[in-house]
N, C-alpha and C positions, 0 to 999 in steps of 0.2 A: 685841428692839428697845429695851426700856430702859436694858438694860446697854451698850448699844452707842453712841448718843444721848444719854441722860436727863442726861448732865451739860453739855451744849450748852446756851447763854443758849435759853431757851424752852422745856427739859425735855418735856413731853407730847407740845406739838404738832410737836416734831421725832420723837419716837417712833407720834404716829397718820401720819404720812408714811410711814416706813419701814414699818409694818405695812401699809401701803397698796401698800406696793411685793410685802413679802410676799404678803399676802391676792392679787394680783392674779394668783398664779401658783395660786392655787386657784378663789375665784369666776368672775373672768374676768369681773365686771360692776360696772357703776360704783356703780348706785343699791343691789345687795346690800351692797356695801364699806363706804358710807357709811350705813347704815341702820346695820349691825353695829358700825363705829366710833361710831355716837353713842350707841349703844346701853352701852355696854363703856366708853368711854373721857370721853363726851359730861362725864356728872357730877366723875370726878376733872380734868377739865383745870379745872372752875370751881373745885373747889374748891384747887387746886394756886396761884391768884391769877390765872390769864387769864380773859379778859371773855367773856360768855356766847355775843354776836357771833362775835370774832374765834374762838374752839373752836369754833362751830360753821361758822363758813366754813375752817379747815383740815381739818375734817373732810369736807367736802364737797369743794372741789377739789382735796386730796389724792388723792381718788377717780380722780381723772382717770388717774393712772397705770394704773390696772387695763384703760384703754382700749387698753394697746399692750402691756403684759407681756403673753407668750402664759401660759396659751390664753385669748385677750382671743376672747368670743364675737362679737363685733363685726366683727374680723378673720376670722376664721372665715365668717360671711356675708357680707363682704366677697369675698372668696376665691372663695368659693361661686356667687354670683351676676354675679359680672364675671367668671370664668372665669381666676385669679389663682392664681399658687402660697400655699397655705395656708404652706407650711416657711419658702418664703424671708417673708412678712407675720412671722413668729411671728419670724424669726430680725434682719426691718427692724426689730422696735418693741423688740428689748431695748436701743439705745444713748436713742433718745427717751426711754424708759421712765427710764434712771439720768441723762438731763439734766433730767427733770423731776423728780427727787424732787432733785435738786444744786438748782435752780433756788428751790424753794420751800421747801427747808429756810434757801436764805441768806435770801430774803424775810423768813422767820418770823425771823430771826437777827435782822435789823433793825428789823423791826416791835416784836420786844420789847424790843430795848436801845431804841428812843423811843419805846416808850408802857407798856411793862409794865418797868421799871429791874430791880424789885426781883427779879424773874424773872433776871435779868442775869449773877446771880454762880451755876454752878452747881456739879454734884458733882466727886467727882475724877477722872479720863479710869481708863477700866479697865484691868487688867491684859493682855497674851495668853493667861495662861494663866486668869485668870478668862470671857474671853472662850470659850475652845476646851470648858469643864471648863462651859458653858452653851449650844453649841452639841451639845455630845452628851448632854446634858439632854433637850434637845429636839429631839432626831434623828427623832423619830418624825413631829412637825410638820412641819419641812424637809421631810420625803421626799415630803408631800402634794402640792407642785407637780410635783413631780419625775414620781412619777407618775402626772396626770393627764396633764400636757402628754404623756407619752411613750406613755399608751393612748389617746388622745385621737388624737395622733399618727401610730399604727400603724391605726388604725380600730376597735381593740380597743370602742370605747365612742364612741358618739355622746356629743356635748356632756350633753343631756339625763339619760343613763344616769352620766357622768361624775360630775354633783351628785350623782343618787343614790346613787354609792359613797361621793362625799364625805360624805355623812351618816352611812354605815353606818361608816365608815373612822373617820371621829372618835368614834362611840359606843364600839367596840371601843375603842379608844386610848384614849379616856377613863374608859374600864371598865377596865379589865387593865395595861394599859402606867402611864399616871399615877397613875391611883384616883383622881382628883379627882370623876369624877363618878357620883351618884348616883340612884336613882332620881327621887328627890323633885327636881333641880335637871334633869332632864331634861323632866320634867310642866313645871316653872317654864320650860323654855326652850323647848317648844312655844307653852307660852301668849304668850309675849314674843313668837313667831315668826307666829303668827297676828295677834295684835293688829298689827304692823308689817306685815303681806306684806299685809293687808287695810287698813290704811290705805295702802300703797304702791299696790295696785290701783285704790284708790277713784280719787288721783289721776291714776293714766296711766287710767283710764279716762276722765276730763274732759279730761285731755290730750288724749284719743283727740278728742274730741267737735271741736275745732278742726282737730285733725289732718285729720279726714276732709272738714271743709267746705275747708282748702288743698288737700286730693289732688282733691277732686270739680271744684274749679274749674279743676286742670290747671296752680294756678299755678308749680309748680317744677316742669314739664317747658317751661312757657314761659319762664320765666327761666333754665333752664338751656339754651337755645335761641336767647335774648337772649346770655349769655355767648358762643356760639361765633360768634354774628354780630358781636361785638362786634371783636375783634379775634383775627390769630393769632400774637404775640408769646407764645412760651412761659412766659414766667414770670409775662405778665399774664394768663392763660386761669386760670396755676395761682391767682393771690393772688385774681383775680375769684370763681374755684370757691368758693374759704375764704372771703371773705366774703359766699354767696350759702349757704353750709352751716350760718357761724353765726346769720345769722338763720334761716334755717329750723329750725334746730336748737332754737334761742328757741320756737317755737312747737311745735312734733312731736317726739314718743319717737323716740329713736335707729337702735330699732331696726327702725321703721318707712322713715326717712328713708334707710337704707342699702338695706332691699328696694325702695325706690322710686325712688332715684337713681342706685346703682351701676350699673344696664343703660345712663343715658342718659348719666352725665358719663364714665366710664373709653372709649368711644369717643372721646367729645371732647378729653377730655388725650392719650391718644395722637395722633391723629391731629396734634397739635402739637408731638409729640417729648418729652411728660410720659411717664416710666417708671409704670407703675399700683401698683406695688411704692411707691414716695415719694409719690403720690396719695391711696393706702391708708391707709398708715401714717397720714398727717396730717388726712385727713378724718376717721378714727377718734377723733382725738385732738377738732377742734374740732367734730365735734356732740356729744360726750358733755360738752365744753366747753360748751355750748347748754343741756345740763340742767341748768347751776351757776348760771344768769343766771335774773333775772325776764325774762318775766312767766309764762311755764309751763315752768320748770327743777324734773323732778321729783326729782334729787335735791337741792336745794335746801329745795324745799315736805315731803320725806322727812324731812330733818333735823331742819329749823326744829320740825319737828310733835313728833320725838322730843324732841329738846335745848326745847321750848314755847320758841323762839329768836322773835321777832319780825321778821319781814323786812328790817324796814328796818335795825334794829341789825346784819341778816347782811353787807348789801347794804354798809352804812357801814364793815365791816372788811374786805371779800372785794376791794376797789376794788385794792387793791395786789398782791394774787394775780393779779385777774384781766389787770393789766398787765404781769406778772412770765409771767403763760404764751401771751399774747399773743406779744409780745416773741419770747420761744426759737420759737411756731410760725412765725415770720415767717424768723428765723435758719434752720430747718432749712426753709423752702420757699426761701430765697434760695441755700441751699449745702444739694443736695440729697446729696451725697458723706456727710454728716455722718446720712442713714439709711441709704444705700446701701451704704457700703464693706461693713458685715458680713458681710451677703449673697453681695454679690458676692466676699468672700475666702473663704468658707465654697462658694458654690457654682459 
């Protein structure tokens, strides 16, 4: 990602983008992604001269990509629970997937040249064959999407069983294949792992605490109930659904919002001629969208904790991102062809 990127106006934060498109073909989850990039990348973007805000808000809705790259576990319960092909989700979200990392690398491109100049002038563009001669460097990385998506895929490994290998996959590879790791840096990356997964727990479990007084009082099955009375023009059912998912999304874990709403809105888009395939894809996208925003966005509150980022400093640089991905989900609900065609050429 660095050699590929790093000499683009913006350096880092176009390389934690790309890594976010990578990582998305391994974790398959938003708030892992952005824990790990703040983690790993958080300190060098400050000290590289970007502001503590704006790295930590590309850090986080960077993340967002990991929503639609397969195996986006998202999509997967999606699939699952509205009775959806899992292949064609997995095969809708790879064009989303490279117009949001196009999308938010120009953002960042402008954002630096008028507010970080000096960030402006970068390296020299690489070679091909330094490019190719760093791709099989790190062949052993690359392979890790490769196959989880493809035992994930075949049923070989539930999602679950999947991280699992991804653990044991990276120790190996990092024992034998690179040597970079050691015992002692492995103790060191439990402890980081604990310290973050229980700070990340702490908050989705206060997320939870909200979450459960919205589900107990029924109120997004009666607003999604509200949408279908409201009208049946296909394209207003679809933009009413997305802006009834990003709030809720504001307020409830993702992954809770998809076992709770997928049974009642994919009846209702259909029934108005919304393909569930384009439904899919873009509600994945905008409630994990939901956890980037205050007031209970837990990758957000994830970051901010790791990066000690200040909310409001996050909030004061994310405004441009969050317009920037606004914008493309709006483009791909108005012209649904632009998730659709892959699918439908492949299957």
């Amino acid at each position: 990602s660095n050699l590929l990127v790093a000499w683009i106006a913006g350096g880092l934060a176009h390389v934690t983008i790309i890594l976010s498109a990578l990582m998305g073909g391994v974790s398959g989850s938003a708030i892992a992604d952005a824990a790990m990039q703040a983690r790993i990348l958080g300190t060098p973007m400050q000290r590289s001269g970007l502001g503590k805000g704006f790295s930590a808000a590309i850090v986080t809705i960077s993340a967002l990509i990991t929503a639609c790259i397969p195996p986006s576990i998202g999509l997967i319960l999606y699939g699952f629970v509205g009775n959806v092909s899992i292949g064609k989700l997995f095969i809708a979200g790879i064009v989303p997937g490279i117009l949001l990392t196009m999308t938010l690398m120009l953002t960042v491109f402008f954002q630096v040249k008028k507010h970080y100049p000096e960030q402006a002038e970068g390296e020299k563009r690489p070679h091909l064959r330094q490019i190719m001669r760093s791709m099989n460097d790190c062949k052993w990385a690359l392979l890790f999407p490769v196959i989880l998506i493809v035992t994930i895929r075949f049923g070989i490994f539930t999602p679950s069983e999947a991280g699992a290998f991804a653990v044991v996959y990276a120790g190996i590879i990092g024992f034998w294949c690179y040597r970079e790791l050691t015992f002692d840096s492995l103790i060191t990356s439990l402890k980081d792992s604990i310290d973050d997964i229980g700070m990340i727990m702490l908050i989705i479990l206060s997320a939870g605490v909200v979450g459960y007084v919205v589900a107990y009082q029924q109120l997004p099955v009666s607003l999604a109930q509200a949408v279908s009375d409201l009208t049946s023009q296909p394209i207003l059912v679809l933009l009413l659904c997305l802006i009834f998912l990003l709030f809720v999304g504001m307020l409830m874990e993702g992954t809770v919002i998809v076992l709770l709403l997928t049974p009642i809105l994919v009846p209702v888009v259909q029934a108005v001629g919304i393909d569930p395939i384009h439904f899919g894809v873009l509600m994945m996208i905008i409630v994990t969208f939901g956890g980037t925003t205050p007031p209970v966005g837990i990758a957000m509150y994830s970051v901010c904790n790791i990066m000690q980022c200040p909310t409001d400093e996050y909030v004061s640089a994310a405004w441009p991102f969050y317009l920037a991905v606004m914008g493309l989900i709006t483009l791909m609900a108005l012209f649904p062809s632009i998730v659709l065609f892959l699918p439908e050429l492949i299957y």
